[in-house]
TIGU-589623 format. One record per residue (C-alpha): residue in one letter; residue number from 1; x, y, z. Coordinates in steps of 0.5 Angstrom, whole numbers, plus 500, padded with zeros to 3 digits. Layout:
! residues N
+------+-----+-----+-----+-----+
| code | pos |   u |   v |   w |
+------+-----+-----+-----+-----+
|    A | NUM |   X |   Y |   Z |
...
+------+-----+-----+-----+-----+
***
This chain:
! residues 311
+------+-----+-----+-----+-----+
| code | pos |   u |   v |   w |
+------+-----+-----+-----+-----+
|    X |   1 | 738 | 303 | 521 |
|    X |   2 | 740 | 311 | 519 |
|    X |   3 | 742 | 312 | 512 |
|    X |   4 | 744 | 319 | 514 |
|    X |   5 | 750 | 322 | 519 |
|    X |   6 | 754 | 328 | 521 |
|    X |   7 | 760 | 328 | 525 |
|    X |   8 | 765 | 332 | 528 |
|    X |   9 | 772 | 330 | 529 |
|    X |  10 | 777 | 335 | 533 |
|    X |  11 | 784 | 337 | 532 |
|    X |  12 | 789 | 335 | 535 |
|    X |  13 | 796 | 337 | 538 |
|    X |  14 | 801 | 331 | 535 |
|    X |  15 | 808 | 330 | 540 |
|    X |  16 | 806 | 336 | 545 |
|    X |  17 | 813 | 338 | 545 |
|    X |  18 | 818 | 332 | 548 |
|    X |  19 | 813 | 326 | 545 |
|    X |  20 | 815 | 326 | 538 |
|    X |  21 | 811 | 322 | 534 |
|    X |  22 | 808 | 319 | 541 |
|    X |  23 | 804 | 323 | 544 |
|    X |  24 | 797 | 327 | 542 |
|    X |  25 | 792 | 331 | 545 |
|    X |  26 | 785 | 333 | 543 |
|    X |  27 | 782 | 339 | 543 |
|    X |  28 | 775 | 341 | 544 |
|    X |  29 | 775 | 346 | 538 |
|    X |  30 | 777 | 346 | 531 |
|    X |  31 | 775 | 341 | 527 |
|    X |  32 | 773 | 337 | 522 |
|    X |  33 | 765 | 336 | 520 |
|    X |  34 | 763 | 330 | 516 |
|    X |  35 | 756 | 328 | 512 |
|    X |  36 | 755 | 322 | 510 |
|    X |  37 | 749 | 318 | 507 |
|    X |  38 | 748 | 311 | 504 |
|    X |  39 | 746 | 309 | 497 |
|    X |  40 | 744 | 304 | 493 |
|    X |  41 | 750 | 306 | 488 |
|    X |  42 | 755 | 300 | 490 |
|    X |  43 | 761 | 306 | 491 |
|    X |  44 | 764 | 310 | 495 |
|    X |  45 | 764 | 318 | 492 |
|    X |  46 | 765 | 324 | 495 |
|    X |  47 | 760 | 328 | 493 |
|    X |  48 | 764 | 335 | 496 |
|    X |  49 | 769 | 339 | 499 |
|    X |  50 | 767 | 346 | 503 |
|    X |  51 | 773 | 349 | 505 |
|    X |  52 | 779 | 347 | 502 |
|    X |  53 | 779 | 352 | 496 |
|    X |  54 | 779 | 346 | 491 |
|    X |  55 | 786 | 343 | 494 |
|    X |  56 | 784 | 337 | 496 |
|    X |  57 | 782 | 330 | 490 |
|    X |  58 | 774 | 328 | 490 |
|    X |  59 | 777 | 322 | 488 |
|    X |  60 | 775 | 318 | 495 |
|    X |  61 | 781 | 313 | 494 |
|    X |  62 | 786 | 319 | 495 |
|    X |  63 | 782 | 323 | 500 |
|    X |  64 | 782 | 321 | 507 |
|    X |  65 | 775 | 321 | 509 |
|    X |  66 | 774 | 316 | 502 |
|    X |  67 | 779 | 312 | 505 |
|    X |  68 | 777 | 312 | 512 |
|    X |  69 | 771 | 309 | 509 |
|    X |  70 | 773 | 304 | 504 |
|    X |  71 | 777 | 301 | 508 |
|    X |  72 | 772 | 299 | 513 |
|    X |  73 | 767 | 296 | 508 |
|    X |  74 | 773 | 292 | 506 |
|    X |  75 | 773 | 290 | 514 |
|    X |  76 | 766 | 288 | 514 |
|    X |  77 | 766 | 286 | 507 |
|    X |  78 | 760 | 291 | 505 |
|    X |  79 | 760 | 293 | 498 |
|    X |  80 | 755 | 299 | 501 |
|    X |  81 | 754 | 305 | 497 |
|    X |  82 | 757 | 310 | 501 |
|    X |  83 | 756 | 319 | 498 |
|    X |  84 | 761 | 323 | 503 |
|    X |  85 | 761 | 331 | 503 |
|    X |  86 | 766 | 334 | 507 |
|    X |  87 | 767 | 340 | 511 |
|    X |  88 | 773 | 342 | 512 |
|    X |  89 | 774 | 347 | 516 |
|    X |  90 | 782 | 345 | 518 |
|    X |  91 | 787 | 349 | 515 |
|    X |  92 | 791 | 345 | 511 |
|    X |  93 | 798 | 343 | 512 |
|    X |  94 | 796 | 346 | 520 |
|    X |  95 | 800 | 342 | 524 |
|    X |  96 | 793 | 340 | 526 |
|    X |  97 | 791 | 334 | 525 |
|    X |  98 | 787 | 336 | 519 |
|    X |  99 | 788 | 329 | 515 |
|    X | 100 | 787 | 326 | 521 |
|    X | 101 | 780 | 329 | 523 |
|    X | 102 | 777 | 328 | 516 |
|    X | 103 | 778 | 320 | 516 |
|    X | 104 | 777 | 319 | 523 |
|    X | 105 | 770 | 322 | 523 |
|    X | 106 | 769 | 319 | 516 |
|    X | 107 | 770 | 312 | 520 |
|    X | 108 | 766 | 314 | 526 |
|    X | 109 | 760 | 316 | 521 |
|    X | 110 | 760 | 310 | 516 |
|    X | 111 | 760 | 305 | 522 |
|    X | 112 | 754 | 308 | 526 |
|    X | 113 | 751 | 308 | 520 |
|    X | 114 | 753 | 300 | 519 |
|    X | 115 | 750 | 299 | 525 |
|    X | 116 | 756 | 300 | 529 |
|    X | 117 | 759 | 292 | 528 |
|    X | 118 | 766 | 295 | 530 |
|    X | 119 | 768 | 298 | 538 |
|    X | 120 | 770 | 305 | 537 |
|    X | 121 | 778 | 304 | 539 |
|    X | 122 | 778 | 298 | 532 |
|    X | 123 | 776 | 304 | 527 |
|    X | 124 | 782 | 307 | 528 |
|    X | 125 | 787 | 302 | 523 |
|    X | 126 | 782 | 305 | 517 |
|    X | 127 | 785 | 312 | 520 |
|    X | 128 | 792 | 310 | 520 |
|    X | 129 | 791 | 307 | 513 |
|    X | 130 | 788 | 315 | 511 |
|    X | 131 | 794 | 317 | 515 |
|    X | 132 | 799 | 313 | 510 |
|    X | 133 | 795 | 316 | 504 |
|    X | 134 | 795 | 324 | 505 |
|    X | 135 | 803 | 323 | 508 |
|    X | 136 | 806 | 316 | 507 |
|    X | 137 | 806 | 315 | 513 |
|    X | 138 | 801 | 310 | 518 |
|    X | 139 | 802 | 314 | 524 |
|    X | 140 | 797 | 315 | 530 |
|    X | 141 | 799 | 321 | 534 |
|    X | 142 | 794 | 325 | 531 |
|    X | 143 | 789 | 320 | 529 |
|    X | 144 | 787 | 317 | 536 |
|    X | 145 | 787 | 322 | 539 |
|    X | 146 | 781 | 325 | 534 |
|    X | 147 | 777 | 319 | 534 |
|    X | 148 | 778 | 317 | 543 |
|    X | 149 | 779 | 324 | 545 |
|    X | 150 | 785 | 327 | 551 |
|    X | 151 | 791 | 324 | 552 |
|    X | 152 | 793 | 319 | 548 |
|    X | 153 | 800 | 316 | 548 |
|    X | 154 | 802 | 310 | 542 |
|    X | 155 | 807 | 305 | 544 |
|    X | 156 | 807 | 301 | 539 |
|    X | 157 | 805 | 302 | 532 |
|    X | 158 | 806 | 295 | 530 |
|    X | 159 | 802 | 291 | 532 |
|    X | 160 | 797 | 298 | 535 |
|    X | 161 | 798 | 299 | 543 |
|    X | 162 | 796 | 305 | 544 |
|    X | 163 | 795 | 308 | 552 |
|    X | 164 | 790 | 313 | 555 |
|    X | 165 | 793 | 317 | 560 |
|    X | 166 | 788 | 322 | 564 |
|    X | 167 | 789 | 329 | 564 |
|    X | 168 | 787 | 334 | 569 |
|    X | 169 | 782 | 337 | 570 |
|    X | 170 | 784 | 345 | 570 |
|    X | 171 | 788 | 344 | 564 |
|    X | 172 | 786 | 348 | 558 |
|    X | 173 | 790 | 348 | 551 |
|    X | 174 | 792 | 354 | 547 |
|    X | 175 | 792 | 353 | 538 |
|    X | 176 | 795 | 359 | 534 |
|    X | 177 | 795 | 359 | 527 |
|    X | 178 | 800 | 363 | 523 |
|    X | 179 | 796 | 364 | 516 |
|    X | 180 | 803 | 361 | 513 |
|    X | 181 | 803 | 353 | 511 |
|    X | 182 | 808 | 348 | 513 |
|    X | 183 | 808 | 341 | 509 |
|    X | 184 | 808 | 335 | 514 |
|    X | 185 | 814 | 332 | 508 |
|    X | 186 | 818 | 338 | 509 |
|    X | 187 | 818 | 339 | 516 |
|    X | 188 | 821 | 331 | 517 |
|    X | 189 | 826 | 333 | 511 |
|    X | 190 | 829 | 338 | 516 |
|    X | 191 | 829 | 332 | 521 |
|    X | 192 | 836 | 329 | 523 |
|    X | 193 | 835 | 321 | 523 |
|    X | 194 | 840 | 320 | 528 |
|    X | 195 | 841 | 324 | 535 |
|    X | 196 | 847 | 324 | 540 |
|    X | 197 | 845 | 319 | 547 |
|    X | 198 | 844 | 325 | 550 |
|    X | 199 | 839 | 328 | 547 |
|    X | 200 | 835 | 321 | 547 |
|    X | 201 | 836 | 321 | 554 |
|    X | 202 | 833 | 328 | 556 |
|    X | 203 | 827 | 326 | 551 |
|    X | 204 | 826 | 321 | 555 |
|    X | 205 | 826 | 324 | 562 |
|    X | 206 | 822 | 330 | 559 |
|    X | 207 | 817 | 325 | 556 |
|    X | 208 | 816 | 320 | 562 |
|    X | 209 | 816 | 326 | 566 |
|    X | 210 | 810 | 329 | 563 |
|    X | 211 | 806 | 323 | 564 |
|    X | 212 | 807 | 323 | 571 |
|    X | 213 | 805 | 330 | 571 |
|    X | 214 | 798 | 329 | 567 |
|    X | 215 | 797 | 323 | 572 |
|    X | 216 | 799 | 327 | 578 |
|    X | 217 | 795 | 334 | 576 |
|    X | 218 | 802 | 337 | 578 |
|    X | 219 | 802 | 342 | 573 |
|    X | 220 | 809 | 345 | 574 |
|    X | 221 | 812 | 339 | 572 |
|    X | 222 | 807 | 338 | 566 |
|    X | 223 | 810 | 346 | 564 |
|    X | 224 | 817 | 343 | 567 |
|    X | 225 | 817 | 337 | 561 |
|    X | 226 | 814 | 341 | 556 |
|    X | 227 | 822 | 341 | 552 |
|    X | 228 | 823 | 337 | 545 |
|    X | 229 | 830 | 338 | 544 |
|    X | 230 | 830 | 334 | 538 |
|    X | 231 | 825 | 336 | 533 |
|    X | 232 | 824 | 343 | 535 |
|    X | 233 | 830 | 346 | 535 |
|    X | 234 | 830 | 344 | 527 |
|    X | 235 | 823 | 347 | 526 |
|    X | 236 | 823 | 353 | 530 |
|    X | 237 | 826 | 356 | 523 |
|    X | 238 | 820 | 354 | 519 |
|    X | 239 | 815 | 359 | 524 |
|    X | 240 | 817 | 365 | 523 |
|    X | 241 | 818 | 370 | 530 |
|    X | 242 | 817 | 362 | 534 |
|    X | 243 | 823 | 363 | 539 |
|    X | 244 | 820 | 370 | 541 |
|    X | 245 | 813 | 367 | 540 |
|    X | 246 | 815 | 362 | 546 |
|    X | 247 | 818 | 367 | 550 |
|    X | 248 | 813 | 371 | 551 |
|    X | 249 | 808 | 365 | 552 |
|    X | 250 | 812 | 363 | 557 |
|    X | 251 | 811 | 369 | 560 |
|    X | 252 | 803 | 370 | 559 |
|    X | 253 | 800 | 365 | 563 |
|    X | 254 | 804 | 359 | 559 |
|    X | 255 | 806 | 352 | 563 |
|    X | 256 | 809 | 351 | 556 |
|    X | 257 | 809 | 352 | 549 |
|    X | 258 | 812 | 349 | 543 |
|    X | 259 | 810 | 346 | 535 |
|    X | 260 | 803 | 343 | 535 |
|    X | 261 | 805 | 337 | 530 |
|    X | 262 | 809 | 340 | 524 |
|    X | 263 | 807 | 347 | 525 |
|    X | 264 | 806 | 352 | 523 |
|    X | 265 | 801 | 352 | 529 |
|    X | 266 | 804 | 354 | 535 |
|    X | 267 | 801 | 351 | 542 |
|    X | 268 | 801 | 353 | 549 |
|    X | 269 | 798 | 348 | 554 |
|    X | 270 | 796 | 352 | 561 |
|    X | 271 | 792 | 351 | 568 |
|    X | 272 | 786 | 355 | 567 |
|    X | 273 | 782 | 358 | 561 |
|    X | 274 | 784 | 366 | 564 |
|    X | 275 | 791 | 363 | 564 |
|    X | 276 | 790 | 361 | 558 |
|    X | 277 | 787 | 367 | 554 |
|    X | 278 | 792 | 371 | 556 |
|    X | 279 | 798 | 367 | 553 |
|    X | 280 | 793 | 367 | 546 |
|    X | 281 | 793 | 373 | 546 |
|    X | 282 | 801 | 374 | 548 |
|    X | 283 | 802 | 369 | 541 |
|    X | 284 | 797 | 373 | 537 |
|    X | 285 | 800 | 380 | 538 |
|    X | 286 | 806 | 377 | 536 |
|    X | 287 | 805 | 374 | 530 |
|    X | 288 | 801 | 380 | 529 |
|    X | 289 | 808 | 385 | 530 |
|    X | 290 | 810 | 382 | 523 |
|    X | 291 | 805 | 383 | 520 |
|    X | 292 | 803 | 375 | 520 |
|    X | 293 | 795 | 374 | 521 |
|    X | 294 | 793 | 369 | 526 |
|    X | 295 | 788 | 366 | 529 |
|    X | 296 | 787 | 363 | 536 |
|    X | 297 | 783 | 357 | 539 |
|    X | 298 | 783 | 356 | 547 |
|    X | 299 | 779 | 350 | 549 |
|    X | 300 | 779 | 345 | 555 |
|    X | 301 | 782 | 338 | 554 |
|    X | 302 | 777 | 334 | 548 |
|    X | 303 | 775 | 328 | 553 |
|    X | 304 | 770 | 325 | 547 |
|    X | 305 | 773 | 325 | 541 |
|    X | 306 | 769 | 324 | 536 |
|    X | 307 | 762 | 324 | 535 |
|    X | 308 | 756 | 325 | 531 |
|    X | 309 | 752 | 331 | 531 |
|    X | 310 | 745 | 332 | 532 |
|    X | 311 | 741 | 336 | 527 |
+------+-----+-----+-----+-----+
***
């Protein structure tokens, strides 16, 4: 057995416009890298953080990737000694799955290193527990798709039911990142609790359409169903310049563009890497007109997920 791992966990774009708090996607890059050894020590510690500029808690039972690992040990009833180092390379408060990656690669790490007693779908709990450490809240969209890759859409939280939907194979994603942040917290607090039928309705219909868009590879419906009327409208404002970033998306190559999870990254789904590229480009120039540096990650649809890296 191993006593040394790395892993690398993607990040991802939760509710991809109309599926709030349903749907996330993976993507090739960014994203996370954990290291982690076994030892002798009977604890979990966390060794340390590059990236993060000292933001994030050293303790593990606060941290995601401490906790991912914790609560696996509790699983397999393993009181191993476990030294994590994390290489944050997700900017926090991204909108782009950054806690997310961080515990999923951690779980995946730590199991590997065990011997691999779990499948890698039943890692994803210790994840959501992660989840509910660094944002309240146990919720899967960005989880999942980190650690299973492509398309994933949760139907249930609990108990767990989570489906994997196929995705063409031209489909390239698009992140934006405006050097801005946005807390997951306050993103929510803008949020209504009810909406009107109508609004409902057309979520609905936008997201049962996307996913027989993805499964149809029909990509002028993917683009037609890329409209969140619920969450976006009451975002928008905390991205500035966002309603002229989407239209000008739209116009350079984009089948759709919308929040990447709470923002304030901004992303484009598009049929082609050309395609792609310009509608990257589009966004950054926009943000750059006001003086917003950004920076622009194109990638085919990640498919893996999660995996250990070889060095």
């Amino acid at each position: 057995m191993s006593k040394k791992i790395k892993v690398f966990a993607p990040a991802s774009i939760g509710n991809v416009s109309c599926g709030f708090d349903v749907l996330g996607l993976a993507v090739t890059q960014p994203g996370d890298v954990v290291e982690i050894s076994l030892n002798d020590s009977g604890q979990v510690t966390i060794q340390s953080i590059l990236g993060d500029e000292g933001r994030l808690p050293l303790e593990a039972a606060k941290n995601t990737s401490g906790v991912a690992v914790i609560e696996f040990l509790k699983s397999i009833q393993s009181n191993q000694g476990v030294s994590i180092t994390l290489h944050k390379n997700l900017p926090l408060g991204s909108g782009m799955g950054s806690s997310a990656a961080s515990a999923v690669a951690a779980a995946v790490g730590i199991n590997e290193l065990m011997g691999s007693p779990l499948k890698k779908i039943d890692l994803l709990p210790f994840a959501m527990e992660a989840e509910r450490v660094a944002c309240g809240s146990a919720h899967a969209d960005n989880a999942a798709p980190s650690l299973l890759g492509g398309l994933i859409l949760i139907r249930e939280n609990h108990p767990l039911d989570i489906i994997e939907i196929p995705t063409p194979k031209e489909l390239f994603c698009v992140l934006v990142h405006p050097h801005i942040e946005v807390k997951t917290r306050d993103a929510r607090s803008v949020l209504k609790q009810t909406i009107s039928l109508q609004d409902g309705i057309t979520q609905w219909a936008n997201t049962a359409a996307l996913v027989a868009g993805m499964m149809k590879e029909d990509y002028e419906l993917i683009g037609r169903s890329l409209v969140d009327v619920v969450a976006e409208p009451l975002r928008a404002d905390l991205i500035p310049s966002f309603n002229k970033v989407k239209q000008t998306a739209l116009k350079n190559g984009a089948l759709g563009c919308g929040i990447s999870g709470s923002g304030p990254t901004v992303f484009c789904l598009c049929k082609g890497r050309a395609e792609a590229e310009l509608a990257g480009q589009s966004i950054r120039d926009v943000f750059l007109n006001i003086s917003l540096e950004n920076e622009v990650f194109v990638s085919e649809v990640n498919r893996q997920g999660a995996y250990a890296l070889i060095s």
